[in-house]
Structures are given as structure tokens and as C-alpha cells.
C-alpha positions in Angstrom: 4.2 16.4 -20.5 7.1 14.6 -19.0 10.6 15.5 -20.9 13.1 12.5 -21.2 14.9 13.5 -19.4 12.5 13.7 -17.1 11.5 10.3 -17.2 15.0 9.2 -16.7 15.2 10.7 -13.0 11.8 9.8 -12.2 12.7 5.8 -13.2 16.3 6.3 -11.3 14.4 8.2 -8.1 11.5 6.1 -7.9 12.7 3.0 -8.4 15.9 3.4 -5.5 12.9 4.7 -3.2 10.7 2.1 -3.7 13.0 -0.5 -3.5 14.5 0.5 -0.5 11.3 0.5 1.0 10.2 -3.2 -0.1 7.6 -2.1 -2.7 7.5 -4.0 -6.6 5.8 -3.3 -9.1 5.4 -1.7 -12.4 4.5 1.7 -13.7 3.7 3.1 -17.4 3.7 6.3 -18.7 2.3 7.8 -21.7 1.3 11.2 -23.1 1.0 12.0 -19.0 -0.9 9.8 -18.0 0.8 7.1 -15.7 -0.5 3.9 -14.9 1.1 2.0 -11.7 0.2 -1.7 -9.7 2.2 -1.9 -6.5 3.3 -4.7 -4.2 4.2 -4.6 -0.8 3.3 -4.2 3.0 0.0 -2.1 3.5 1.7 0.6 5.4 4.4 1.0 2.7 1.7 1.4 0.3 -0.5 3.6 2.3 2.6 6.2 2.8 2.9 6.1 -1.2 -0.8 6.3 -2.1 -0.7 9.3 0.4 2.6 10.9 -1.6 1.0 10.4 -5.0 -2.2 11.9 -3.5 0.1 15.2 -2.9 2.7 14.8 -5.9 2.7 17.6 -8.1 3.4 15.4 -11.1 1.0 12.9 -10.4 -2.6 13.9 -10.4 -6.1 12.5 -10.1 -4.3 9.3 -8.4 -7.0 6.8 -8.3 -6.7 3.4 -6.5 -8.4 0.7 -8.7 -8.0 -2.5 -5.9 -6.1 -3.4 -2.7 -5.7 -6.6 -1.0 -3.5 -9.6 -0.3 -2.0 -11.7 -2.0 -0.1 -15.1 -1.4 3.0 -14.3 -3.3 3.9 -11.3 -5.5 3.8 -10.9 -8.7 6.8 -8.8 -9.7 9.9 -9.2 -8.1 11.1 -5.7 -8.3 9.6 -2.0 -9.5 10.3 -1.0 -13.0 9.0 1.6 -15.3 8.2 2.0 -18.9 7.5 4.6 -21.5 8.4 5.3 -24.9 11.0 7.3 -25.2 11.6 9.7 -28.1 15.4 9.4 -28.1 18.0 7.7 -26.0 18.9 3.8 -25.1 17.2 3.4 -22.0 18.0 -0.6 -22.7 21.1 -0.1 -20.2 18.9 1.9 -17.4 18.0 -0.7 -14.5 14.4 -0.4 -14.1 13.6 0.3 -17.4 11.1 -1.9 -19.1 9.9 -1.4 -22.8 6.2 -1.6 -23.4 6.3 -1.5 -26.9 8.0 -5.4 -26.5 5.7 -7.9 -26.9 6.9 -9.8 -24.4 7.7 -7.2 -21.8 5.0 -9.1 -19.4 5.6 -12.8 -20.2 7.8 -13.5 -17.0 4.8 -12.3 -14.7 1.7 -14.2 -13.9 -0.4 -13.9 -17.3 -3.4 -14.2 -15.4 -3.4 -11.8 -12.8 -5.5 -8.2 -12.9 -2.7 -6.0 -12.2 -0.6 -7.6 -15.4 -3.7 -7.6 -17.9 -4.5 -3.9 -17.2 -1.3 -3.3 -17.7 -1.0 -4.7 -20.8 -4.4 -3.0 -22.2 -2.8 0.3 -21.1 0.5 0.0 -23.3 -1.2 -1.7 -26.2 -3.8 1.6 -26.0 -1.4 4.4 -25.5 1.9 3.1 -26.6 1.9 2.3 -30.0 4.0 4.1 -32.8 
């Protein structure tokens, strides 16, 4: 299991890397298990399916669906957990899944946002 603190650098590291590298998306955390959908060119995403493949932290990476799209569906990578102290309201990145809204500004129709959705309302709650 990840620490907080833990979580904190892993949202800061992450989210500079990916953005630098023209990925979006969104990833969840919980109890360690994480749960990530990614935007972005194919090669971009191929180099980070092949770094989560060897990450020490993440483990049994399985990719669920790739493909095109027209236009994406999140216009930058965040993360979100539940944190068991500390404001991470002031963290850029950080998205709360415990929110009921924390999706609403994304396309409430597409896969990627619906599974994530089932995966905070089935391993988030209080």
C-alpha cells in the first residue's frame, strides 16, 4: 500500500511527465489497486504501457481498449485517491473521487469515464 505521501509524488511526478509528453487522462487509486484511461499519440502511449509493464509499483498492468478517437476526452492528466490526511484540494492534478461530480465536465457517455466512475463508487467509499 501506497503512503500519502507517497501518493503525493506519484500525482506531482506523473502528472509533469505526462504532460510534458502530451498524454491526458485520469488515474484512480485505491487500497493498491490503480485504475488509469489515457489519451494521446500511439507512440507516447506505447512507451507508457511499456513503463507500467516494468514499474515496480504498478503491477499486473492490463490494457482494457486502444483506439482513436476524434477528440479527447480529458484535457489534461489528473489523479485521485482518498487520502487519509492532508488537503490535497490545492495540489494541481488532484481530483477527488469521492465528489459526485468529479466526472461531470467529461463526456458522460464515453467507456473510459463510466469505468471510471464504477471503480471510485466500488472502492472509494467511506
Amino acid at each position: 500500500m501506497l503512503t500519502v505521501d507517497d501518493l503525493k509524488k506519484l500525482l506531482v511526478d506523473i502528472r509533469y511527465k505526462y504532460i510534458n509528453s502530451g498524454i491526458t487522462g485520469m488515474m484512480l487509486y485505491s487500497k493498491g489497486t490503480f485504475f488509469q484511461a489515457l489519451e494521446g499519440e500511439e507512440e507516447q502511449l506505447e512507451k507508457v504501457f511499456e513503463n507500467l509493464q516494468s514499474d515496480d509499483i504498478q503491477k499486473g498492468v492490463i490494457k482494457l481498449k486502444s483506439g482513436k478517437e476524434e477528440q479527447r476526452t480529458f484535457f489534461d492528466w489528473s489523479m485521485g485517491f482518498k487520502p487519509s490526511s492532508g488537503d490535497f484540494s490545492k495540489i494541481s492534478g488532484f481530483v477527488d473521487p469521492l465528489r459526485y461530480d468529479f466526472l461531470t465536465e467529461h463526456d458522460q457517455q464515453h467507456p473510459a469515464v463510466n469505468l471510471l466512475k464504477a471503480f471510485a463508487q466500488h472502492n472509494l467509499q467511506y
